[in-house]
C-alpha positions in Angstrom: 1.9 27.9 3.3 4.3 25.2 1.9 3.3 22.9 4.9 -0.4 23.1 3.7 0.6 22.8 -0.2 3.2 19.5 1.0 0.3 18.3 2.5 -2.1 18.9 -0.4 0.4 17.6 -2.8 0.7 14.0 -0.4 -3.1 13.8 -0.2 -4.0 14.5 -3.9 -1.0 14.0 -6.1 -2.0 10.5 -7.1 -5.9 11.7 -7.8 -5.0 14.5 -10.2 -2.1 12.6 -11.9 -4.5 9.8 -13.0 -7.3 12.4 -14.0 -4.3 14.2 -16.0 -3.2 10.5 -17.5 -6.4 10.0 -18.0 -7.1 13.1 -20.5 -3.8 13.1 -22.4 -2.7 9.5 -22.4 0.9 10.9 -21.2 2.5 10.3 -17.7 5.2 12.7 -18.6 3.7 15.8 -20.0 1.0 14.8 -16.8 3.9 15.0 -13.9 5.3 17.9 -15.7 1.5 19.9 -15.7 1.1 18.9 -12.1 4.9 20.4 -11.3 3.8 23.6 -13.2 0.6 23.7 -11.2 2.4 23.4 -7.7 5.0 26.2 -8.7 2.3 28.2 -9.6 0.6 27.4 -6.4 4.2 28.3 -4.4 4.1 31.9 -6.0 0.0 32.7 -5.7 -0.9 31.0 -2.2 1.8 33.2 -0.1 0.0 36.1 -1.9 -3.6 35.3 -2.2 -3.9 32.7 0.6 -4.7 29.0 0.0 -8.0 28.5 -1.7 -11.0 27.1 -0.1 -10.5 23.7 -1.9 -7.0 23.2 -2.7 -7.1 20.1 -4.4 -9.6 21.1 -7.0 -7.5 24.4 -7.2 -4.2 22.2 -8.6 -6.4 20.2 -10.6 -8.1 22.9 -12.5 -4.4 24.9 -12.6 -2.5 21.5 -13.9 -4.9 20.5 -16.5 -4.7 24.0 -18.0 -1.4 24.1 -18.0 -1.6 20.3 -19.6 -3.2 22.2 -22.7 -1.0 24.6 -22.9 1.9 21.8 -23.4 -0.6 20.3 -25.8 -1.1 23.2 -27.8 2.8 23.5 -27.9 3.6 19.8 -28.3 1.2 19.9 -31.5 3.7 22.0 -33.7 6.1 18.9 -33.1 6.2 16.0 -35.6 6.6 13.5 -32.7 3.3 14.7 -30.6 1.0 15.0 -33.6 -0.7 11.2 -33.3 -0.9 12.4 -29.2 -2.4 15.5 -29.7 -4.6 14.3 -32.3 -5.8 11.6 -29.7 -6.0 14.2 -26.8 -8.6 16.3 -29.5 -10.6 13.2 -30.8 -8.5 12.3 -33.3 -8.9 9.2 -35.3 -7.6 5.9 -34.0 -7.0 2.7 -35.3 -9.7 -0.1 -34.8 -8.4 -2.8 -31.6 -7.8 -6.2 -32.4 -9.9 -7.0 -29.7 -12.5 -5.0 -27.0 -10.9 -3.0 -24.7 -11.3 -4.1 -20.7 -14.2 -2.2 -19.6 -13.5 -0.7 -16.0 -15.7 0.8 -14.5 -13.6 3.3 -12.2 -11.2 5.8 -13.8 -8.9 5.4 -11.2 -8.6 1.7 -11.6 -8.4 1.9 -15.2 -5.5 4.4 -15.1 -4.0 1.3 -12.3 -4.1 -1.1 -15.1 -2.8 1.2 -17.9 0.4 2.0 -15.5 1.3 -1.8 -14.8 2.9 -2.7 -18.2 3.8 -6.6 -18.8 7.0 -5.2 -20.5 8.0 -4.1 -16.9 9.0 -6.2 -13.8 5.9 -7.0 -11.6 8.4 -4.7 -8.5 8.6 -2.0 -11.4 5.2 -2.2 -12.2 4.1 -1.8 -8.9 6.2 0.7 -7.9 5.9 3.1 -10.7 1.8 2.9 -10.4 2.1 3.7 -6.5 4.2 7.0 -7.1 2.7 8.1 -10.0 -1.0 7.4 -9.4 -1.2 5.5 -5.7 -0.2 8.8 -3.7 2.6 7.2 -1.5 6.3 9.1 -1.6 9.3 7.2 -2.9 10.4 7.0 1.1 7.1 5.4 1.8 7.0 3.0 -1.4 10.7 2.2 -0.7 9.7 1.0 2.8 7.0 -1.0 1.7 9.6 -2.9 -0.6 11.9 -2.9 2.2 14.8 -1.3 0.2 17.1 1.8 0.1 15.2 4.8 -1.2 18.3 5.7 -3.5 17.7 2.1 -5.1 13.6 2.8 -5.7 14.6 6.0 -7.1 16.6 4.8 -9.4 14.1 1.6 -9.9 11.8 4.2 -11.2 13.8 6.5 -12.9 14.9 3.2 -15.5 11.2 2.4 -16.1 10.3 5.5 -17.0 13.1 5.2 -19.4 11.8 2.1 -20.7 8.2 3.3 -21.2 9.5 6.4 -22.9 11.9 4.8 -25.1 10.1 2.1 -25.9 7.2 4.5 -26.8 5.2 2.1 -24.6 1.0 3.7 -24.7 -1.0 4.6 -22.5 -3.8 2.2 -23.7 -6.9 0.6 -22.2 -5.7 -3.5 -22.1 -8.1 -5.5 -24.4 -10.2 -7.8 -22.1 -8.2 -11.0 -23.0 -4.8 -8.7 -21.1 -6.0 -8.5 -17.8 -5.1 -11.4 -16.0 -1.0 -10.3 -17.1 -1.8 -7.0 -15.2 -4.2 -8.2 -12.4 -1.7 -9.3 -10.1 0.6 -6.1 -10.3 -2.5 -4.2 -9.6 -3.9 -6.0 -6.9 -0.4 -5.7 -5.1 -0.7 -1.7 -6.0 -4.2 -1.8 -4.4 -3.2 -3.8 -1.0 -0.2 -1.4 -0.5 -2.2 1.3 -0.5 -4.2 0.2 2.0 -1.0 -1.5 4.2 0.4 2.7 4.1 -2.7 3.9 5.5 -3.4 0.7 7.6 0.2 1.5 9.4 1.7 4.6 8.1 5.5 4.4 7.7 6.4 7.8 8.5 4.7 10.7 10.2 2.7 11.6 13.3 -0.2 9.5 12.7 -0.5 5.2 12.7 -4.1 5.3 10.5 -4.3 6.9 7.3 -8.6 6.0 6.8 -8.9 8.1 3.5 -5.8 5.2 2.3 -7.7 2.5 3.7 -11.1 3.1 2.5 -10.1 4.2 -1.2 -7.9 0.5 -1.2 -11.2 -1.3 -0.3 -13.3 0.6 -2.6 -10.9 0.1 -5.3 -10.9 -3.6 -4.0 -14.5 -4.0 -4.4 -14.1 -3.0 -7.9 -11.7 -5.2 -8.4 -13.7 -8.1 -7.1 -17.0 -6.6 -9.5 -14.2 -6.9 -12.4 -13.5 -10.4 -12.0 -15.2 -11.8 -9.7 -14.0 -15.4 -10.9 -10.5 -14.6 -9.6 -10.8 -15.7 -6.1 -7.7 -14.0 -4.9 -9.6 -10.2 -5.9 -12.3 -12.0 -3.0 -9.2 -12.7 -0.8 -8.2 -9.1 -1.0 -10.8 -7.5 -0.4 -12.1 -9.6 2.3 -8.3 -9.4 4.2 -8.5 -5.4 3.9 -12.3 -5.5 5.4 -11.1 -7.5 8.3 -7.2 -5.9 9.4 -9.7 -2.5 8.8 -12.1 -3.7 11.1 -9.7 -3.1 14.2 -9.2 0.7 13.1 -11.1 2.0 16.0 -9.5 -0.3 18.6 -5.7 0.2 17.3 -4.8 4.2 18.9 -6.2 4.8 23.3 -7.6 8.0 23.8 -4.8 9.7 23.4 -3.5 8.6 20.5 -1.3 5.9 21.7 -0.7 2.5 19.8 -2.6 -0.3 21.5 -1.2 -4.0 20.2 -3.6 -6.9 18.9 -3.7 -8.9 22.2 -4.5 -5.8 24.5 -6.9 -4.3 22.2 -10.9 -3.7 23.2 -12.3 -6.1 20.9 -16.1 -4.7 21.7 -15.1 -1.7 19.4 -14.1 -3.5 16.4 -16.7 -3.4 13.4 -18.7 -6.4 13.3 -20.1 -5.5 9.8 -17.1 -5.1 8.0 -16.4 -8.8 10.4 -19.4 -10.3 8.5 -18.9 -8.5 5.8 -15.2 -10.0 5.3 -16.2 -13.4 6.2 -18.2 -14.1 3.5 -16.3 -12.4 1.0 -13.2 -14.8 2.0 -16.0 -17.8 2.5 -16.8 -17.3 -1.2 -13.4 -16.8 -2.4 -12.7 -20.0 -0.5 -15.1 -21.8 -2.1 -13.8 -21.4 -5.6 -11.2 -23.9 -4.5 -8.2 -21.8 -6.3 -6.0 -20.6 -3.2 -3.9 -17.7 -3.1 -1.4 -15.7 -0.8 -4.4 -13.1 0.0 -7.1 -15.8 0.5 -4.3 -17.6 3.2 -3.8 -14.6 4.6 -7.5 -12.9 5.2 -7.9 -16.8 6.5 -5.2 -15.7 9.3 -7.2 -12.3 10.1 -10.4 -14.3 10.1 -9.2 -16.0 12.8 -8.2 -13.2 14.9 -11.3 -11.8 14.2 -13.7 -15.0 15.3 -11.5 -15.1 18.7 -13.6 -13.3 21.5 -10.6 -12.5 23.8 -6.9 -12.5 23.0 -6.3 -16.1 25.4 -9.1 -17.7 22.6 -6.6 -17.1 19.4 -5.7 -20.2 17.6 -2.3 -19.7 17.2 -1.3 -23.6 15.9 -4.2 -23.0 13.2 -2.2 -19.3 12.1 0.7 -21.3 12.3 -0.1 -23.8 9.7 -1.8 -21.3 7.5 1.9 -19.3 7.7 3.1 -22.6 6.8 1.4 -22.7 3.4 1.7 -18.9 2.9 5.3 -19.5 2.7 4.7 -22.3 -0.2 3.2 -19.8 -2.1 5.3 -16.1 -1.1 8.6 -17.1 0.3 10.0 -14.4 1.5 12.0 -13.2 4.7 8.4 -11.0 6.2 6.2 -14.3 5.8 8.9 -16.3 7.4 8.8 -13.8 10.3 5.3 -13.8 10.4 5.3 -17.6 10.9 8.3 -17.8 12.9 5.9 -15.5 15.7 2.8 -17.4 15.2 4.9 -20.4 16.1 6.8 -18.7 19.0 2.7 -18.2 20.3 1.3 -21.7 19.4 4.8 -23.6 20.7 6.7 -21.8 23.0 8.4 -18.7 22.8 11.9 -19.7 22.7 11.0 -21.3 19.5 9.8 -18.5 18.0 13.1 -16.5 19.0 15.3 -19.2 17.5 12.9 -18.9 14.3 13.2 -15.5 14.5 17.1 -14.8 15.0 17.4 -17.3 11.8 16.1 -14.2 10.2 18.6 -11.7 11.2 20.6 -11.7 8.0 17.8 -10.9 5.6 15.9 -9.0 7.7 19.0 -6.7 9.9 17.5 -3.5 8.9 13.4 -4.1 9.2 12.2 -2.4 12.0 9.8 -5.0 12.7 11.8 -8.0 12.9 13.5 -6.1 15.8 9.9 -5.4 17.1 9.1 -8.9 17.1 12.6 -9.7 18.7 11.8 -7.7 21.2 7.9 -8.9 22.0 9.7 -12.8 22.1 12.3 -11.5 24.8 10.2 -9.8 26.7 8.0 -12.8 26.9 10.9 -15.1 28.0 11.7 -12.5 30.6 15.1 -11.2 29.2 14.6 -7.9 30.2 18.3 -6.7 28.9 17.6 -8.3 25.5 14.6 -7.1 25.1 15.5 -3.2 25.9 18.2 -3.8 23.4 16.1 -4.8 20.7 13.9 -2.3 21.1 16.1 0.4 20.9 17.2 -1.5 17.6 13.5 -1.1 16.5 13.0 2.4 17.6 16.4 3.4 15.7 14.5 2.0 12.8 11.4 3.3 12.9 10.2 6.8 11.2 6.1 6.8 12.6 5.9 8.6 15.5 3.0 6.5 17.2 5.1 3.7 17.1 8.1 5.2 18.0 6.2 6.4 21.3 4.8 2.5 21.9 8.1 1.4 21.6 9.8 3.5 24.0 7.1 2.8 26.5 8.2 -1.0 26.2 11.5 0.3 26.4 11.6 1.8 29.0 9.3 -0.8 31.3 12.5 -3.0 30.1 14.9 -0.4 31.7 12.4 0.0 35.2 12.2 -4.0 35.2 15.9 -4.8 35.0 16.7 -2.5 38.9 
């Protein structure tokens, strides 16, 4: 019974957090319904077995017990102005309109990702909070210790609370401040279920399709932006592989070997004039350059056609605009394709002290030496990968290559 309530709680936590936000304008006395709710879950479900539909089971339980803390709260000084809000309490008037969005969850998105925060604090305190992903997941995606994202969001809850920071609708002329933060909340989202960190399974779809729907309410938002087109249209086309990605029996299949019949020529189409409009606004951006990159693997019939010298040079300006260690790999690969592969190690192995402890720079270590023949090398960097790596799909892909090294080398 604790497995299916962990696995409730992973699935649903961020949906019924936001709906608890949402309703009471608090992210603390939300979290602390939703851990009342799941206690009262670990004491009933033993007894009375799970219920039919668990998620709406918590949500019901956690926003009754969110009025009891009202009703409690209200005898305090310091809650009256909440619980007067919470009841339809008067307000005072905005100094300008509030940002009309129209998807709660969205909405709750931009209400997390305060300006008075760091854009990584921002991020990271909407994705555990409201986005669903674990602090093991989110501390992956930043590619730090989960101790130091702990602690990252332990300081801006601090802040918010201390600075008595609302929970208030931007007014329209705000957004752009948040719409960066938010779009980085959206796209991780969608990179956790695109390639889960952890786990038994690679795909999470239910993480990939709520990113793109929240993306294409994003791009309705502001469709001016051309980087919320660029988002959108780079999720629609890495998504469009999703049936090709996993064999028959559940096994990771890389890009090159993949059965490109099976990938979804809608959401192709679909993509490509998405980015083609973005494109066209003449304002490029990290997530335009970068659905330009899966555009291209997408236009390629067969793995042999893949422009790699035109990736290359898109990686190129990528870096201009997000230089960081991952692009540089990134680039440092595409290279190793378009010009050689010993170039692409010696790109790669530049690397090595910013990136020691990503699993996939070993991955890509590995791919390069494998290439150039250097069976020994290669085993060993994949067993570097593999020690690195928490997703059981790709731990199995990787010992396959691992052990073809091993067979190779008598």
């Amino acid at each position: 019974m604790k497995s299916v309530l962990e696995s409730v709680y992973r699935e649903e936590s961020g949906r019924i957090l936001a709906y608890l936000v949402g309703r009471c304008g608090s992210l603390e006395l939300a979290e602390d319904a939703l851990q009342d709710a799941l206690a009262t879950a670990l004491t009933e479900w033993p007894r009375s077995g799970a219920p039919n539909n668990p998620g709406a089971w918590l949500t019901t339980v956690a926003y009754r017990k969110l009025l009891d803390r009202l009703r409690r709260e209200s005898t305090r000084t310091a809650k009256q102005e909440e619980v007067s809000a919470f009841f339809g309490g008067a307000t005072e008037p905005e100094e300008s309109p509030a940002l009309e969005i129209p998807d709660e969850r969205l909405q709750l998105f931009f209400l997390c990702c305060y300006p008075a925060l760091n854009i990584e604090s921002q991020v990271a305190l909407t994705l555990r909070t409201l986005g669903g992903l674990t602090t093991v997941e989110i501390a992956r995606a930043f590619l730090i210790p989960e101790a130091t994202l702990a602690q990252r969001l332990v300081r801006a809850k601090h802040k918010i609370r201390d600075a008595g920071i609302p929970y208030d609708v931007p007014a329209a002329h705000l957004l752009r401040e948040r719409l960066e933060a938010v779009r980085r909340v959206v796209y991780l989202i969608f990179n956790e279920g695109y390639a889960a960190s952890g786990g038994d399974v690679l795909i999470r779809p239910e993480l990939c399709l709520e990113a793109i729907r929240l993306g294409r309410v994003l791009r309705q938002l502001a469709p001016e932006d051309a980087e919320n087109g660029g988002l959108l249209a780079l999720m629609l086309l890495q998504d469009s592989r999703r049936e090709a990605r996993l064999d028959g029996g559940g096994n990771l299949v890389p890009l090159e070997e993949q059965d490109r019949s099976r990938w979804d020529r809608m959401a192709i189409g679909e993509g490509l004039a998405v980015l083609d409009e973005a494109l066209a606004r003449r304002t490029p951006g990290p997530y335009q350059i970068q659905a330009a990159i899966a555009a291209l693997h997408a236009e390629a019939s067969k793995a042999d056609a893949t422009d790699w010298r035109q990736i290359a040079a898109l990686y190129q300006e990528l870096w201009k605009l997000d230089p960081t260690p991952v692009v540089a790999l990134n680039a440092a690969v595409a290279r190793g394709m378009a010009e050689g592969y010993e170039i692409g190690l010696t790109l790669v192995d530049a690397l090595q002290s910013d990136l020691q402890e990503f699993r996939l720079f070993h991955a890509a270590r590995a791919d390069l030496l494998r290439r150039l023949d250097r069976k020994e090398d290669a085993l060993d960097a994949y067993r570097r990968a593999l020690a690195r790596t928490a997703n059981a799909v790709e731990c199995r892909y990787l010992e396959r290559r691992a052990a073809e090294m091993a067979r190779s080398r008598l």
